[in-house]
N, C-alpha and C positions, 0 to 999 in steps of 0.2 A: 593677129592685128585686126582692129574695127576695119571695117569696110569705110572709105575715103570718102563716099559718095553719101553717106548721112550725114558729115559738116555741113552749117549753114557759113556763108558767107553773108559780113556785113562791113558795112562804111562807115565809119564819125569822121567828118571835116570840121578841123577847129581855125579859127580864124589865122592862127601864128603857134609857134612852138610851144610858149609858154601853158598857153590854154591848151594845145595840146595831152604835155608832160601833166598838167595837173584834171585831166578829163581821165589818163590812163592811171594814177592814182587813184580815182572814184572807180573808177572799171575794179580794179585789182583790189580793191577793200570789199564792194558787192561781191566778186567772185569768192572771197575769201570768207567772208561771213556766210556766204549760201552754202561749202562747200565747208565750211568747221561745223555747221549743225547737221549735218551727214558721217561724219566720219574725226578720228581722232589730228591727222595731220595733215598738213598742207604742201604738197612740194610745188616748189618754184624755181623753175629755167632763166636764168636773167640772161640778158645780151649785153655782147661790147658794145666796142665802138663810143662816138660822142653824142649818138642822137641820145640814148638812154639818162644822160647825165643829170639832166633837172629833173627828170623821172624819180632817182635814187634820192637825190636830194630831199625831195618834196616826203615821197615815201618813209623816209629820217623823222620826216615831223609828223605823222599820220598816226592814228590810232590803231593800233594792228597787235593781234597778239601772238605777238614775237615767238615765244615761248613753244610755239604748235606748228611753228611756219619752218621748214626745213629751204634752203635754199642750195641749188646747184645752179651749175654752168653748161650751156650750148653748146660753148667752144673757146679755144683758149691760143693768144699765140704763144709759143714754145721759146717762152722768155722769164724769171726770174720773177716770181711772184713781186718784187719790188723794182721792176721796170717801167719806164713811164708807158710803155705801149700794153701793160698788162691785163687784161678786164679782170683779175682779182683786186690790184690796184684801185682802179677805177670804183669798183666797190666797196672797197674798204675803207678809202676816204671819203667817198659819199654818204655814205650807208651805215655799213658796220662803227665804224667807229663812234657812230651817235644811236643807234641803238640797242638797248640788251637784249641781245640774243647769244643762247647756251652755244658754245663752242662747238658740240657736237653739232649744232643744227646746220653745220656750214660744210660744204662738200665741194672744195674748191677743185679742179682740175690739179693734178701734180704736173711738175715741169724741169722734175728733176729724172734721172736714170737717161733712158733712150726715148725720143717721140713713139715708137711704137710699144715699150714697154710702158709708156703713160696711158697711153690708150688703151693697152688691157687692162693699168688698172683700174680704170675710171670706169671701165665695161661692168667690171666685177664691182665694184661700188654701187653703180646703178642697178645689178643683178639683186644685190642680196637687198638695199632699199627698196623695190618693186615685187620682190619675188612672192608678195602673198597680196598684190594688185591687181587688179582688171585692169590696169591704167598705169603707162609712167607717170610723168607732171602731171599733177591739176590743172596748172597756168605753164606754158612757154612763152617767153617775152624775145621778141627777135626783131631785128632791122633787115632791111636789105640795101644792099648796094646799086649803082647806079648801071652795074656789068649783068642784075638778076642775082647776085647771091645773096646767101641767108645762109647765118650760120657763119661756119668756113667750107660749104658746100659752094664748088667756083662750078661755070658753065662746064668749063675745060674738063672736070670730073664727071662729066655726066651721072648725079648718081642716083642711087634704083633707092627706090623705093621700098624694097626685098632684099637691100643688103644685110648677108649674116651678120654683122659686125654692129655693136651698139657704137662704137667710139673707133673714130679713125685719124690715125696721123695723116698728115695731108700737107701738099707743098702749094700755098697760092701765088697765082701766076705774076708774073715780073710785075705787073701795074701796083703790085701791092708792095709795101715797105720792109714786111716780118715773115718771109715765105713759110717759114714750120707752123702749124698749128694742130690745135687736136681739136674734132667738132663730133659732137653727136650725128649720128647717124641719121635719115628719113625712116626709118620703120619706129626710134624711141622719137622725135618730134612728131610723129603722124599719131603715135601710140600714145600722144597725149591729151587730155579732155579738151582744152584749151590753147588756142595758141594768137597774141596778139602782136599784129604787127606796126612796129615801130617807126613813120616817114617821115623828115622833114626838106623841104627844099626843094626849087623847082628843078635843078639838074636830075631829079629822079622822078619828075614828071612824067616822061614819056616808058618808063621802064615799070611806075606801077600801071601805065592803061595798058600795056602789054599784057603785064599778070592777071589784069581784072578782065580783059578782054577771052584770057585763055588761048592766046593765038600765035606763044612762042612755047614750045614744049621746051624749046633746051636751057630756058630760066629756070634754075634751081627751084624758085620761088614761085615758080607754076605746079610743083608738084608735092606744095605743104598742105595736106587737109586731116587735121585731129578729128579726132572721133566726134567731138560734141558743134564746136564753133571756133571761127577762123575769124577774126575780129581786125580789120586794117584801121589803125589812129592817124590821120593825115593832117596835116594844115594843107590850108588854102595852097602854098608853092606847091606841094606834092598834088595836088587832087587834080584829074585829068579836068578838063571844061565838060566832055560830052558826059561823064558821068555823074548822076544825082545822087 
């Protein structure tokens, strides 16, 4: 795995959400053009949740060539790809459904067999997709939570950095509504070029000057740095005051 300590970290504060979701659009169309005239294909991490949602939207209407752009998932809760709490869902009606992209380019999490038979297969999906890489994803798109999580990586799992496992079933803690989920691991998000993070809102205020601070180790989200750049998208509610 790259060494942690050659990511750069950087800031954009967008006024409000909207200009947000469509400032990480422009980010992800440059990334993607600089990284299609290097190489044949493009992989991309998408995140749940509701921050991402006018993201995907927007992304529906972009110019992007489909066709080269392989998309996977971070993490998934261990619900019925056509449950309202699903981020294949989430995706599908955002996204997929409005552009053409080859069937194969999609590598959804399964949700069917056992949680821990999902997660080996997903491991092995990502194994044979990567296995003649220097790099998992090109781009990881990720949110965090108001607790430090990212991903479905909770405080409560302290997890390493060094875990063998690329994909791991995982139970989040009672605050959350869907306790099963399956999330990539920190060594395949670290082991990716790219990872941009997704904020909005001032309840998660005080939990990004923590991360950017660096001065709670046991936020999950103190311990994301890909090899190339770590990229925070904030509107003004999420942006700490003391930081520029």
């Amino acid at each position: 795995m790259p060494d942690a300590r050659r990511s750069t970290v950087d800031v954009n504060v967008s006024p409000d959400y909207e200009t947000l979701s469509r400032t990480a659009v422009e980010r992800i169309q440059s990334v993607v053009e600089t990284t299609l005239a290097e190489q044949q294909t493009f992989a991309l991490a998408l995140a749940g949740g509701s921050t991402p949602r006018r993201l995907y939207e927007l992304l529906a209407e972009a110019s992007l060539p489909w066709s080269h752009i392989h998309l996977f998932w971070g993490d998934e809760r261990f619900v019925p790809h056509d449950h309202p709490k699903s981020n294949v869902k989430l995706v599908r009606e955002t996204l997929l459904s409005n552009i053409d992209l080859p069937p194969e380019n999609v590598h959804p999490m399964p949700t069917s067999d056992t949680p821990q038979a999902a997660a080996a297969a997903y491991a092995d999906t990502l194994h044979h997709a990567f296995a003649e890489r220097s790099h998992t994803f090109d781009l990881v798109l990720l949110g965090m939570g108001s607790d430090g999580h990212t991903a479905s990586l909770f405080p409560e799992h302290d997890p390493a950095p060094n875990d063998p496992k690329w994909v791991r079933a995982v139970s989040a803690p009672p605050r959350h509504d869907i306790a099963q989920r399956l999330t990539c691991t920190l060594p395949v998000i670290n082991d990716a070029r790219r990872a941009f993070v997704l904020v909005s809102g001032s309840s998660k205020r005080d939990t990004v000057q923590a991360v950017l601070d660096d001065n709670d180790e046991s936020l999950p989200m103190t311990r994301v740095r890909p090899s190339t750049q770590l990229l925070w998208l904030l509107d003004e509610d999420a942006h700490p005051s003391d930081h520029s």
